[in-house]
N, C-alpha and C positions, 0 to 999 in steps of 0.2 A: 819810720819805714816799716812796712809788714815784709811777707815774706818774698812776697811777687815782685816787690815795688824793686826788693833789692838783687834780685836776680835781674828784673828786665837792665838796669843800670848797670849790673857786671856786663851784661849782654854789651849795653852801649859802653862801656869802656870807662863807667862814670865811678865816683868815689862814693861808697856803701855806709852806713853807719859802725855796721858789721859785716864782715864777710859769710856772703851765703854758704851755706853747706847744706848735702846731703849723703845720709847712708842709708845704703839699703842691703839687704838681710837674705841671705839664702834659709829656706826652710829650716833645715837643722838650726843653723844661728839665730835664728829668732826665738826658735824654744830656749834654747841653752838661753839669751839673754831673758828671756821672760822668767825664766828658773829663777835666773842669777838674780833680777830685781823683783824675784813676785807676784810680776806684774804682768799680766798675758796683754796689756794695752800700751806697754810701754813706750810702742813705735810713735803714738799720735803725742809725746809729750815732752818728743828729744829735740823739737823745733827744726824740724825737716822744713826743706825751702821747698820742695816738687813733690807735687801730686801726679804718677802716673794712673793711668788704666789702660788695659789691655784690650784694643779694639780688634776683635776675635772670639769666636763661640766659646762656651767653658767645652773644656775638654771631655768624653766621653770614656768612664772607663769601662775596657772589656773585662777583664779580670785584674784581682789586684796587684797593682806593683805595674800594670799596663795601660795607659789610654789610648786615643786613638783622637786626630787634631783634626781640626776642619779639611782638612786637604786630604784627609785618609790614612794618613801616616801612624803609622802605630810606633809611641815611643815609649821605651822599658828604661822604666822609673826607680828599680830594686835597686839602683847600682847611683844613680844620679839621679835624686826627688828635681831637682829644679828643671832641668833642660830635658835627660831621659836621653835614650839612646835607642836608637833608628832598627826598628827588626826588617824592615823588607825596605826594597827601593819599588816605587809604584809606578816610574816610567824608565822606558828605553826609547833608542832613536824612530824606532816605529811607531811610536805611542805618544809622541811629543805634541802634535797636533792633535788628537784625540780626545785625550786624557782631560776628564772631565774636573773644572777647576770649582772652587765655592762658589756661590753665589754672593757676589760682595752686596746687594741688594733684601739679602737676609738680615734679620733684622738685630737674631739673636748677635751681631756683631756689634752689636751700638748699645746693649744693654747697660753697660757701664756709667756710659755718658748718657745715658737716659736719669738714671736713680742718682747721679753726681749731684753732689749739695758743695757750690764754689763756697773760700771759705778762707779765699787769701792768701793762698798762695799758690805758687807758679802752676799751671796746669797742662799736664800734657799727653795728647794723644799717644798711645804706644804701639805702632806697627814694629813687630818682630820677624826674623827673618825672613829679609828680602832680598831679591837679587839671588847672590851666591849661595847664601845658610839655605834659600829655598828651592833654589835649583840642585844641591849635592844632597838636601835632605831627601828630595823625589827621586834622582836621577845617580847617584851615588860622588862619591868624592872623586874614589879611582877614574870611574866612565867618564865626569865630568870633566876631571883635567884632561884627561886624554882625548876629550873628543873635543876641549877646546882647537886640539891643535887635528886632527884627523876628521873631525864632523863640525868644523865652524859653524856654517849655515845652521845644523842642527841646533848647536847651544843659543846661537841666536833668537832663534825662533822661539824655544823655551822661554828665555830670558825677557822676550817682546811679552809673550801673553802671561807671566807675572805681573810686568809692568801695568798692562793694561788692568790687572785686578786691583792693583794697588791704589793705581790714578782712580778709579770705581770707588775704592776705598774712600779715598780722598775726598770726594767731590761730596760723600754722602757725611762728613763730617760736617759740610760748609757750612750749614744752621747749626751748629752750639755754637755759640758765639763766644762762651768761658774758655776754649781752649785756645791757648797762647801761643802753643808750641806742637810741634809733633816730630814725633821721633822714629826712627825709620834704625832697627838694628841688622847688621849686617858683617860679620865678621871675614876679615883679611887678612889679618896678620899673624906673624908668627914673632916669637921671642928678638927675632934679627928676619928682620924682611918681609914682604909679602907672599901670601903661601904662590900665589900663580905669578907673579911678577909684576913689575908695573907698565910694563907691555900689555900685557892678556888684563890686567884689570883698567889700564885705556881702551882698551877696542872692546869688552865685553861688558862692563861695569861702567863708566862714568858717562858716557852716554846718555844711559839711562837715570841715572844718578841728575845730570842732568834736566830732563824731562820732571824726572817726579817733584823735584824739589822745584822745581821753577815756577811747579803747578800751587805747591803750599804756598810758595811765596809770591803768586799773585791772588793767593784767599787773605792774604795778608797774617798768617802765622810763620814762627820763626822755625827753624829747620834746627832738628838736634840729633846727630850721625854716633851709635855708637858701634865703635869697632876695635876691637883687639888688639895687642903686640905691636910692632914694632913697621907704623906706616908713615913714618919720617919723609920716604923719598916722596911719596906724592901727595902729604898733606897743603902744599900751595895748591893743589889741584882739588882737593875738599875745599878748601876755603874758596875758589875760584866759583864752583858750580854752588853755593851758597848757604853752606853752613853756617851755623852761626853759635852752637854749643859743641866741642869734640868731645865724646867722651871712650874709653876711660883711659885717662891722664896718666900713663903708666913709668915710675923713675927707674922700674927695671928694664925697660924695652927701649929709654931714649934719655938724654940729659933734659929732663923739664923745665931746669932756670934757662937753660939754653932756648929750646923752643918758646919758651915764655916772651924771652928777652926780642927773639926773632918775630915770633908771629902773634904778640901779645894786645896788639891793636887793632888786629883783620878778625881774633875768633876768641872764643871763651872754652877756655878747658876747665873740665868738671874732675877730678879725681887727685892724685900727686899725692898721698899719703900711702905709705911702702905697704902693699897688703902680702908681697913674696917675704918681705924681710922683719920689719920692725912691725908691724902687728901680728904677727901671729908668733914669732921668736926674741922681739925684744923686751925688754921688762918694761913696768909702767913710766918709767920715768925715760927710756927713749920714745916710749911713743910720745908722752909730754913732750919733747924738744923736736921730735918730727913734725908735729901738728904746728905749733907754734912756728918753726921754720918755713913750713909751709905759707901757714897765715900771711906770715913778715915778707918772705919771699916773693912769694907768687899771687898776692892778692893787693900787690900796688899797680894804681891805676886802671882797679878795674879788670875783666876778663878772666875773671878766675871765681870756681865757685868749688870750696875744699868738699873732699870727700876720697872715702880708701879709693884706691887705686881698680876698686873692681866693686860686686855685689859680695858682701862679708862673709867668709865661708866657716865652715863649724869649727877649724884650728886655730882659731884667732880665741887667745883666752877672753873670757868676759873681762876679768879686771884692766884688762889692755882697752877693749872698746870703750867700759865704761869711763876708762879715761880719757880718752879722743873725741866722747860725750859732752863731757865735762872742760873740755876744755875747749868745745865750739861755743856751749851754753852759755861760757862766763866770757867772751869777748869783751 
């Protein structure tokens, strides 16, 4: 089996040679690991099952430490290289309709998947904040909750002409025919619960959730949802509108043998190795017996594909990673 073969099989619930894995690398911890082994190429040699790319313009920067995203957004990077933090909100409830959106028919959004050479394993389109990440990234956290409940129609309306840039998105994907998969990130959760509840993410969120996915899944690619913390009460309701990858598979936010054991047939969880606890704080010989735990645990019968619990941050020592490396490598 190569790398694709064995993920689309965790997908269907089927028995692997090996169990897939993958890790991936916040800026800082990539260098730290390239230090650590040497090696500035290290990532293409640790047997990663998925290939993302980011279907989205490169980012423009204004000045350093600042860029500025296809939507206009200018996000300050001095503090957080990966994600960046938000300096202005670029709509309010007057401006909701207005407010001029990308052109998903730009092309510099598909460059990725232009110059992509397939090569064997899992491939997957990467839409990043959708929905909520991109309605509180324009329209602010505080405004947004609050006018879930004070300016309904309003958030609605936002929420609709996302969607529609999305589904745009989508439809301009349908000729690569290498992409398997596509992923749609959208954060909800918190450490215990959902931040807006799972009221307000029924009537404002799955809906739509609904629509988009239903769209990939009549192009005939598989849907992969990643989202934060602790969304226990309404993951039959992900699985429902048709996920088919959860990610990130977190043991601090939920019992994961539990959900395993519950929902280990309807959907495939990506993550389950401790990145709050035992990667970044235990010694190399618990992360040894996590990963392995892992393995044995949660990768019977299928639906399960190991990886930290999140994207790998700069406090996780190298000799802890190199060993959750090492110990995917030698299955």
């Amino acid at each position: 089996m190569n790398e694709r073969e064995r993920v689309i099989c965790a997908i269907k619930h089927e028995k692997t040679d090996i169990i897939p894995y993958n890790i991936q690398f916040t800026v800082e911890e990539r260098k730290i690991m390239a230090d650590f082994y040497g090696d500035a190429g290290f990532e293409a040699k640790i047997g990663n099952h998925i290939d993302f790319i980011d279907i989205r313009p490169p980012k423009t920067e204004i000045k350093p430490g600042f860029v500025r995203d296809e939507f206009g957004v200018v996000l300050n990077k001095t503090i957080d290289k990966d994600f960046g933090l938000v300096e202005e909100y670029l709509v309010d409830a007057q401006s909701v309709d207005s407010f001029k959106f990308p052109d998903p028919d730009d092309p510099s959004f598909f460059e990725g998947l232009r110059a992509y050479n397939p090569c064997g394993k899992f491939f997957v389109a990467k839409f990043s904040h959708v929905f909520f990440e991109r309605a509180w990234m324009l329209y602010g956290m505080e405004n947004l909750m609050a006018d879930m409940l004070l300016r309904p129609d309003t958030v609605h309306r936002l929420l609709d002409r996302i969607l529609e840039h999305f589904l745009a998105l989508l439809e301009n994907i349908r000729t690569f025919d290498f992409v398997d998969c596509v992923y749609f990130g959208d954060d909800w959760g918190q450490q215990r619960g959902l931040i807006m509840g799972p009221g307000m993410w029924r009537e404002f969120i799955k809906p739509r959730l609904k629509i988009l996915f239903g769209r990939a899944k009549e192009m005939e690619k598989y849907v992969y949802i990643h989202t934060c913390g602790d969304i226990v009460s309404i993951l039959p309701e992900i699985i429902e509108v048709g996920v088919d990858i959860y990610d990130p598979f977190q043991p601090e936010a939920f019992d994961v043998f539990e959900l395993k054991k519950q929902f280990g047939k309807e959907i495939t969880f990506l993550g389950g190795v401790s990145l709050q606890k035992v990667l970044p704080f235990g010694s190399v010989m618990d992360v040894r017996n996590e990963v392995n735990l892992k393995l044995k645990e949660l990768g019977q019968g299928g639906g399960y594909i190991c990886a930290p619990s999140h994207t790998v941050t700069k406090d996780v020592p190298p000799e802890n990673l190199d060993e959750m490396i090492r110990v995917l490598m030698n299955q």
